[in-house]
Every structure is written in C-alpha cells, then in structure tokens.
MOPAC internal coordinates of N, CA, C and O (Angstrom, degrees):
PM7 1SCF
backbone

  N    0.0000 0     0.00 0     0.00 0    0    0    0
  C    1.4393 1     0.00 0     0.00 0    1    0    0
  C    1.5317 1   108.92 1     0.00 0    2    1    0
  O    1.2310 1   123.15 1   -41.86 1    3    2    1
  N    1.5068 1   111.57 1   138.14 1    3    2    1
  C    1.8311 1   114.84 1   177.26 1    5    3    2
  C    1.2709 1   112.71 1   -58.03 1    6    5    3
  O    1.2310 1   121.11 1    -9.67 1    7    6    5
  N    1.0557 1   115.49 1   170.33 1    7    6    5
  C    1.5515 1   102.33 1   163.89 1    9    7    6
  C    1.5330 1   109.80 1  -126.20 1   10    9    7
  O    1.2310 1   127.37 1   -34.67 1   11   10    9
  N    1.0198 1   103.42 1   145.33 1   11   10    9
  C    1.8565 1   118.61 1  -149.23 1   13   11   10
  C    2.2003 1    83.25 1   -70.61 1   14   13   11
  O    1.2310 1   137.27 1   -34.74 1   15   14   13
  N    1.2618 1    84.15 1   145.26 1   15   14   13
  C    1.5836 1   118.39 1  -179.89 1   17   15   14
  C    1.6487 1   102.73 1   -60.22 1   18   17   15
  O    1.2310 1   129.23 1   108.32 1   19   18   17
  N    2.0999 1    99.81 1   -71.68 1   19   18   17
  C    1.1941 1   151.15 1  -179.31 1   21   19   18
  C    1.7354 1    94.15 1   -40.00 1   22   21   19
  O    1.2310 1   109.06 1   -20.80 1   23   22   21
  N    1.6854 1   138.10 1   159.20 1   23   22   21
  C    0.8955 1   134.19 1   124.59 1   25   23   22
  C    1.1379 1   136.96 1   -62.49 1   26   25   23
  O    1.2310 1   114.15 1     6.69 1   27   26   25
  N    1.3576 1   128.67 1  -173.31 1   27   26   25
  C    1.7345 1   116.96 1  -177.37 1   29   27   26
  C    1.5899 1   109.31 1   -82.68 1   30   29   27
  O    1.2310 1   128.10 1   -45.33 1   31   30   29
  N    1.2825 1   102.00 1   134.67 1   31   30   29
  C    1.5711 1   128.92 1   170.48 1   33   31   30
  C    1.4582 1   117.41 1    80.26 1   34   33   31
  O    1.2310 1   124.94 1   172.84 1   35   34   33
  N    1.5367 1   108.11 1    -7.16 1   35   34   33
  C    1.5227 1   121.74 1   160.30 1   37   35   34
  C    2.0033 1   116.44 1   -63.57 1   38   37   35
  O    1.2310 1   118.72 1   -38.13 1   39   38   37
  N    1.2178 1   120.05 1   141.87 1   39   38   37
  C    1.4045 1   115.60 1  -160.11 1   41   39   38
  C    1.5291 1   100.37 1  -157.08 1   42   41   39
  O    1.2310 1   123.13 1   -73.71 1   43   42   41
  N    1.5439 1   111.60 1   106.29 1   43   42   41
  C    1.4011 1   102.41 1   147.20 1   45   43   42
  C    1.2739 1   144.99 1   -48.72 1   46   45   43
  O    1.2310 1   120.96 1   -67.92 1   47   46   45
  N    1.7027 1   115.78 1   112.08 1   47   46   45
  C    1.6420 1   116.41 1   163.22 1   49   47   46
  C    1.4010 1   120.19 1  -104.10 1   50   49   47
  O    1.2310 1   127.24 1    -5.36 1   51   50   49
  N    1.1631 1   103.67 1   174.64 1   51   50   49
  C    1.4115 1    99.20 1  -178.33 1   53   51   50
  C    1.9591 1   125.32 1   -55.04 1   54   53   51
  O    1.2310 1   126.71 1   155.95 1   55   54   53
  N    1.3186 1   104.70 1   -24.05 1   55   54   53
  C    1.1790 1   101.70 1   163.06 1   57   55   54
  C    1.2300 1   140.35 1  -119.69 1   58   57   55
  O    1.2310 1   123.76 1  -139.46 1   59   58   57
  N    1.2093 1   110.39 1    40.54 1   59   58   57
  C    1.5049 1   133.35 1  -165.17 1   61   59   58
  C    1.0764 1   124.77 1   133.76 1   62   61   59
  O    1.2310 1   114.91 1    18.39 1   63   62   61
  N    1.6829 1   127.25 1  -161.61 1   63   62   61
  C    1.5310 1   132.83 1   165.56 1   65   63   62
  C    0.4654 1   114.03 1   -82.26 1   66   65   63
  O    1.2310 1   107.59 1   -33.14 1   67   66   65
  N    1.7694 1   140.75 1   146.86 1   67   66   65
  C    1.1138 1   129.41 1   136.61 1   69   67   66
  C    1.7033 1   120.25 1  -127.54 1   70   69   67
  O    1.2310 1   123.83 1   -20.42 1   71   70   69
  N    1.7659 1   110.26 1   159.58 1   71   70   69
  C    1.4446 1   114.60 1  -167.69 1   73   71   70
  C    1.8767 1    91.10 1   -78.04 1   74   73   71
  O    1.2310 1   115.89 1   -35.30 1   75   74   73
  N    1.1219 1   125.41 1   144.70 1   75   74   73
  C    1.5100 1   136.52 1   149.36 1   77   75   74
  C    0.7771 1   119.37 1  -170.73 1   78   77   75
  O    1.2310 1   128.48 1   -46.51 1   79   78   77
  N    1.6128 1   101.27 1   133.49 1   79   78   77
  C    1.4378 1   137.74 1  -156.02 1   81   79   78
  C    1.8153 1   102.77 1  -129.97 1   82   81   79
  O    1.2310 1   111.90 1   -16.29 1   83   82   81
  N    0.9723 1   132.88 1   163.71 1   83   82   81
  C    1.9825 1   154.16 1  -174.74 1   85   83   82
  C    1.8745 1    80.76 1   -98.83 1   86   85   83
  O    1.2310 1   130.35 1   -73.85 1   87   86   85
  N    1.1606 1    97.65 1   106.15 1   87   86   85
  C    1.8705 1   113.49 1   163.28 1   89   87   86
  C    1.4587 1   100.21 1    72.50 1   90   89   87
  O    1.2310 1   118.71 1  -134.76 1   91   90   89
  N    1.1028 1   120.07 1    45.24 1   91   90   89
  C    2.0824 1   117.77 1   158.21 1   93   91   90
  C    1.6424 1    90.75 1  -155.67 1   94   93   91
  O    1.2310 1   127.59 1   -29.47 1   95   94   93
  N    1.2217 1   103.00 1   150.53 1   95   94   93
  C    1.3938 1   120.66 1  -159.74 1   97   95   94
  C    1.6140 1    98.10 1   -73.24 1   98   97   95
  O    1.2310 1   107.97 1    -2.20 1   99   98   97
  N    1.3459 1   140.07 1   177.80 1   99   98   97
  C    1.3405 1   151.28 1  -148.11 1  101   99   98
  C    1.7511 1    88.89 1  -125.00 1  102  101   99
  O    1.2310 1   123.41 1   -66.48 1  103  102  101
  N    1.7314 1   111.06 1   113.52 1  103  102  101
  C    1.6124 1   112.28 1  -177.43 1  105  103  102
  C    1.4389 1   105.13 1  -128.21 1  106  105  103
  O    1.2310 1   122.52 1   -66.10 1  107  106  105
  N    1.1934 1   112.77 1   113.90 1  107  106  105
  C    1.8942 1   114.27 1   170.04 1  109  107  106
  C    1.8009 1   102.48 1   -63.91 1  110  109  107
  O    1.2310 1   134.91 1   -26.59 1  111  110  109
  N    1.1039 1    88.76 1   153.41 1  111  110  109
  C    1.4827 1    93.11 1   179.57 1  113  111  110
  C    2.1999 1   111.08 1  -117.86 1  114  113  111
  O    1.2310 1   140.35 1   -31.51 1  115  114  113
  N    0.9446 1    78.12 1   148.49 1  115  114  113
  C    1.8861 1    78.65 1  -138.70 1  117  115  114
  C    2.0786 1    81.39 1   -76.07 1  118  117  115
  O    1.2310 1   119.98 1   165.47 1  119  118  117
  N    1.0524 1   117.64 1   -14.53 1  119  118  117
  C    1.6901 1   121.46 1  -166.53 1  121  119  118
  C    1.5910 1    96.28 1   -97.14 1  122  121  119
  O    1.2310 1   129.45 1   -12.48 1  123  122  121
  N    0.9810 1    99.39 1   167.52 1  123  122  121
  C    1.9013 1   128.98 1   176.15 1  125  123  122
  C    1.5546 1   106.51 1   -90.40 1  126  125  123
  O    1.2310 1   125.77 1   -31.12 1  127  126  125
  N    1.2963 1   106.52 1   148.88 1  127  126  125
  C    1.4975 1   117.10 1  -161.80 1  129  127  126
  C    1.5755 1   100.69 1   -78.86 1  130  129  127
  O    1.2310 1   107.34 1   -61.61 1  131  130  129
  N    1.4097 1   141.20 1   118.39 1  131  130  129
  C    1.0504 1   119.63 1   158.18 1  133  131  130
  C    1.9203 1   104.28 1   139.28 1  134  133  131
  O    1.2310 1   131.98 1   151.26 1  135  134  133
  N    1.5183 1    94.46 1   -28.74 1  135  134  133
  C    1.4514 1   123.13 1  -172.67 1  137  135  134
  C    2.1388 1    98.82 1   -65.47 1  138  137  135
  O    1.2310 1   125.51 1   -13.06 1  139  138  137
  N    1.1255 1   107.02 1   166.94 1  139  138  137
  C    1.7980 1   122.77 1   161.17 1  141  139  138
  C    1.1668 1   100.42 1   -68.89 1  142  141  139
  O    1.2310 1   110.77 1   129.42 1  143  142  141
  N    1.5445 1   134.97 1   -50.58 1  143  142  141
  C    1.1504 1   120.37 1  -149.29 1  145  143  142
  C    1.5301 1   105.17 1  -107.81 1  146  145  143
  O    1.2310 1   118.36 1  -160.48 1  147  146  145
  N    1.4251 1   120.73 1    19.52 1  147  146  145
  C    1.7470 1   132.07 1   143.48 1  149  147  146
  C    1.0283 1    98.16 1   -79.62 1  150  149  147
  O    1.2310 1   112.62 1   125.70 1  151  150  149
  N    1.3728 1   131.53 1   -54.30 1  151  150  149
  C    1.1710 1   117.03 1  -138.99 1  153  151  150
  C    2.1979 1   101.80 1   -86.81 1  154  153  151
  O    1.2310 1   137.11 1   173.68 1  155  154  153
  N    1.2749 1    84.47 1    -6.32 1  155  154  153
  C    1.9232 1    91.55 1  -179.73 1  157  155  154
  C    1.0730 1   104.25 1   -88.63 1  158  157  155
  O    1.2310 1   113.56 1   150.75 1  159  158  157
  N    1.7774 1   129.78 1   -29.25 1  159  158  157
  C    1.4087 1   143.65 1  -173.97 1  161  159  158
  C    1.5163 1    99.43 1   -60.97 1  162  161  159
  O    1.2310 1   128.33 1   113.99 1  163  162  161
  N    1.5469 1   101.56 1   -66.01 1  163  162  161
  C    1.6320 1   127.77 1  -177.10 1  165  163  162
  C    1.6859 1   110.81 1   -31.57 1  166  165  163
  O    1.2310 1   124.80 1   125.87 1  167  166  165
  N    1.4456 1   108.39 1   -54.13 1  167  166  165
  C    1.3440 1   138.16 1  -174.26 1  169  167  166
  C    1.8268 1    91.03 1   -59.46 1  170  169  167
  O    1.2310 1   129.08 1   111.68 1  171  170  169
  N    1.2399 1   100.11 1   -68.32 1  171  170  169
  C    1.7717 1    91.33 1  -157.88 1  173  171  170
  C    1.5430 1   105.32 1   -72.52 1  174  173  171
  O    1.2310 1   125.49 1   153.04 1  175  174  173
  N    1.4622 1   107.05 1   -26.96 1  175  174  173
  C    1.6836 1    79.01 1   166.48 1  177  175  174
  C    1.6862 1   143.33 1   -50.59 1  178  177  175
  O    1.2310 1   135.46 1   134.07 1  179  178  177
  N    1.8140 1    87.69 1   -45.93 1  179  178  177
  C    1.5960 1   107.59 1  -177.18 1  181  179  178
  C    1.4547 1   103.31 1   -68.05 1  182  181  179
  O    1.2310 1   106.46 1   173.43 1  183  182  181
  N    1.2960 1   142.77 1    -6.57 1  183  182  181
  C    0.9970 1   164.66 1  -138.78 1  185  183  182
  C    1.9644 1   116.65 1  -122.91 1  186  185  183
  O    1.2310 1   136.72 1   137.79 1  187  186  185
  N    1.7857 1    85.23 1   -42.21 1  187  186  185
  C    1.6755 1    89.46 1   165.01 1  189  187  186
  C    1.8684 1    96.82 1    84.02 1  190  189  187
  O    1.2310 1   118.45 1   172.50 1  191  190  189
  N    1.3435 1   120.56 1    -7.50 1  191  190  189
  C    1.4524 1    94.66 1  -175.02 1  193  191  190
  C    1.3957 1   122.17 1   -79.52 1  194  193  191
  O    1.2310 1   113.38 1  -173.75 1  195  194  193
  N    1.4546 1   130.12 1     6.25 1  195  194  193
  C    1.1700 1   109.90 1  -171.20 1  197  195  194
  C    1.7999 1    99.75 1   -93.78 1  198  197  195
  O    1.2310 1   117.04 1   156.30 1  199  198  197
  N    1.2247 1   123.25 1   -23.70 1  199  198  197
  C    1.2478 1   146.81 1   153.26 1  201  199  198
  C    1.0918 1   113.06 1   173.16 1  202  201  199
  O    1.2310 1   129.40 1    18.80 1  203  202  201
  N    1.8128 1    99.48 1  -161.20 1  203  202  201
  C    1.9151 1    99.62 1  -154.94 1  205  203  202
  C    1.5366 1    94.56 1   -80.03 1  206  205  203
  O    1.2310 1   122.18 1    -6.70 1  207  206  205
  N    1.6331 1   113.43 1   173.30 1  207  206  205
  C    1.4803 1    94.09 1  -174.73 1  209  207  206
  C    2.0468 1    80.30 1  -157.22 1  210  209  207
  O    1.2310 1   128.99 1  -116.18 1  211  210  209
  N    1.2080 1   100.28 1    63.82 1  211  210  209
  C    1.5068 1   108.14 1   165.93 1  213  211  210
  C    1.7069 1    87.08 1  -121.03 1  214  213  211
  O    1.2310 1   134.76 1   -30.45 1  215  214  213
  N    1.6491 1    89.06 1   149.55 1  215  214  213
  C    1.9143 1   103.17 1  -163.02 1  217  215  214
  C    1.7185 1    83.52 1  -100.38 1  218  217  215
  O    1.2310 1   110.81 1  -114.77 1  219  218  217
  N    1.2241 1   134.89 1    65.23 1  219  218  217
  C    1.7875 1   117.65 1   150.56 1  221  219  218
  C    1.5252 1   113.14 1   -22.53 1  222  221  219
  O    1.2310 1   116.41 1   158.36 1  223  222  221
  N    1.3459 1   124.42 1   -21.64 1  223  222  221
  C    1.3447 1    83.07 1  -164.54 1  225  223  222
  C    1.8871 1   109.38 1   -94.71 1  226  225  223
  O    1.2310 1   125.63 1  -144.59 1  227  226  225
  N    1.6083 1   106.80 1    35.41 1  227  226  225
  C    1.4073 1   112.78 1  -159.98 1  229  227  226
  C    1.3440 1   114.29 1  -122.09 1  230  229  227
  O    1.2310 1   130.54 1  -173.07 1  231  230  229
  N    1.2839 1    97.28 1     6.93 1  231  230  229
  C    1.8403 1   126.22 1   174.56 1  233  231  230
  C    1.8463 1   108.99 1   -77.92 1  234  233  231
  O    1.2310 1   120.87 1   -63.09 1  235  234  233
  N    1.4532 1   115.95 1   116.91 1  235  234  233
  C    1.3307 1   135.48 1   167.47 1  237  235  234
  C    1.7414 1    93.05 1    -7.81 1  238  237  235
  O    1.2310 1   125.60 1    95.93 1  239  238  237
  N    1.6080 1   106.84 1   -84.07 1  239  238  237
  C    1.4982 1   127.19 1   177.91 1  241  239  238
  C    1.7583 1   110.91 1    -8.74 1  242  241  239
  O    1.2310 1   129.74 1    96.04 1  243  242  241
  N    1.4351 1    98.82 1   -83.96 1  243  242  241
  C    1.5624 1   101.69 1   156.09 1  245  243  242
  C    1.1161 1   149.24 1   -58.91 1  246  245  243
  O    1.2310 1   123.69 1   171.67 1  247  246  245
  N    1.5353 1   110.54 1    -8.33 1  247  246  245
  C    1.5545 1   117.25 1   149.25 1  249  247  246
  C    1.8786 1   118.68 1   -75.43 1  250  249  247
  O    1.2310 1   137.62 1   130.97 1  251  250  249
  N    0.8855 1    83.47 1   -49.03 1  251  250  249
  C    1.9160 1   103.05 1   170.53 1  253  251  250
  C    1.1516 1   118.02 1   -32.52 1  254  253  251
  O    1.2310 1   121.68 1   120.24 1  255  254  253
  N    2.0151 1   114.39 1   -59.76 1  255  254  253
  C    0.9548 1   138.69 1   176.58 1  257  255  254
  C    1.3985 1   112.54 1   -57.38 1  258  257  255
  O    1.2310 1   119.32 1   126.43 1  259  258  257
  N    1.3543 1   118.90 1   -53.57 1  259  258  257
  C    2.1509 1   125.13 1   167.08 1  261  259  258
  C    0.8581 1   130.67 1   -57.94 1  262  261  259
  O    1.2310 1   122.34 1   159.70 1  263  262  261
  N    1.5636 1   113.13 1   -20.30 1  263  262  261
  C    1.7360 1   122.98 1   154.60 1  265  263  262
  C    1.0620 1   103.90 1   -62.14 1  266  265  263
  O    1.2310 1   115.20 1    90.32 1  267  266  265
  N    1.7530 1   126.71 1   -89.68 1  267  266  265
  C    1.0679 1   123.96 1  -148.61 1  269  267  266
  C    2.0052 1   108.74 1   -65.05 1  270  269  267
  O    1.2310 1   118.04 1   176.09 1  271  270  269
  N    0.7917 1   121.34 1    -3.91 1  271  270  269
  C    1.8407 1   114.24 1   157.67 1  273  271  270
  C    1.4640 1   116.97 1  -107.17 1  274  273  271
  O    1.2310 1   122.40 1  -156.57 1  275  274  273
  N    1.0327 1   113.02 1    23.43 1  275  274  273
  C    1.5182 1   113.93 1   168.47 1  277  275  274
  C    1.6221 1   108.84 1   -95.84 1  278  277  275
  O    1.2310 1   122.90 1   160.29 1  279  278  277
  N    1.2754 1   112.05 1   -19.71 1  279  278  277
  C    1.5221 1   115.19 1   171.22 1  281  279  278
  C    2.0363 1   108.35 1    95.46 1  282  281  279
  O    1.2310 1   123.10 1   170.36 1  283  282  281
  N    1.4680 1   111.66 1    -9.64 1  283  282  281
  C    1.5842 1   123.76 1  -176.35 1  285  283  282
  C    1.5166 1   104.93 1   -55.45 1  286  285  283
  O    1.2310 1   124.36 1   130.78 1  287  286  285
  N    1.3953 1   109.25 1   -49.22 1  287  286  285
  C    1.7557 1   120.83 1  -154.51 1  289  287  286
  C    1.8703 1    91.70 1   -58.85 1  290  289  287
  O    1.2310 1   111.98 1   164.61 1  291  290  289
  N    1.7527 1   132.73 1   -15.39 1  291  290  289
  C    1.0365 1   132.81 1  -166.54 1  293  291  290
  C    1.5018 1   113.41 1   -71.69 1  294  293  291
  O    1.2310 1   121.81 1   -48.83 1  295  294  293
  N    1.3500 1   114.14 1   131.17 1  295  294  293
  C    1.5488 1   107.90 1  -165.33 1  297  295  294
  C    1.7243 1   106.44 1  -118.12 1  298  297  295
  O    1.2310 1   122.78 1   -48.65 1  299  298  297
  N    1.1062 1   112.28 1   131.35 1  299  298  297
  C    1.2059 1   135.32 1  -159.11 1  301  299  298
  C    1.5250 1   135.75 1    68.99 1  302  301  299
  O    1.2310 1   120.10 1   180.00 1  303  302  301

C-alpha cells in the first residue's frame, strides 16, 4: 500500500483541500499543502480552537424531529 502524501483526514477535491473527519463538519483550508500556515491551520483544527466542529444536526434525534414537523408522517 502507498503511503498517502496528504495527512490524516485531509482530502483532495477538485477545488482544493479539504479537512474531513466522521462527526466534525467538512473545512477547506484556505493555505497550500506543505506551507507553515497549513500546517498552523491543520493544528487548530485538530485542536478544536476555532470552535466546536461536531455537526449535531446529523443525530437520528434531529432527523426524527424534521420528519415529524414536516407534515409527511400524515396518512391519507
């Protein structure tokens, strides 16, 4: 197996980088791969300081909740 270029959970798209991670929201990173100021970006993400970056709104609960006020669950 290669071994990835990229650090972990960093991912080329077509228009740049981006950070993604399973439960933290999806963040392009505005710097070039390789630079200080990725690698300070990189840092404060895994780090949590720019804020929290778990997606609540991706919890069963809150899906549950958008069904039943969307008016669909109504039968007939």
């Amino acid at each position: 197996m290669a071994k990835r270029e990229l650090p972990k959970h960093v991912y080329r798209q077509r228009n740049g980088l981006y950070f993604q991670r399973r439960g933290w929201a999806s963040q392009k990173f505005e710097h070039e791969f390789g630079t200080p100021e990725f690698w300070k970006e990189y840092a404060d993400i895994l780090s949590l300081k720019d804020k929290p970056r778990v997606v609540t709104s991706r919890i069963f609960h809150a899906l549950m909740l958008l069904y039943l006020s969307s008016g669909r669950n109504q039968v007939g």
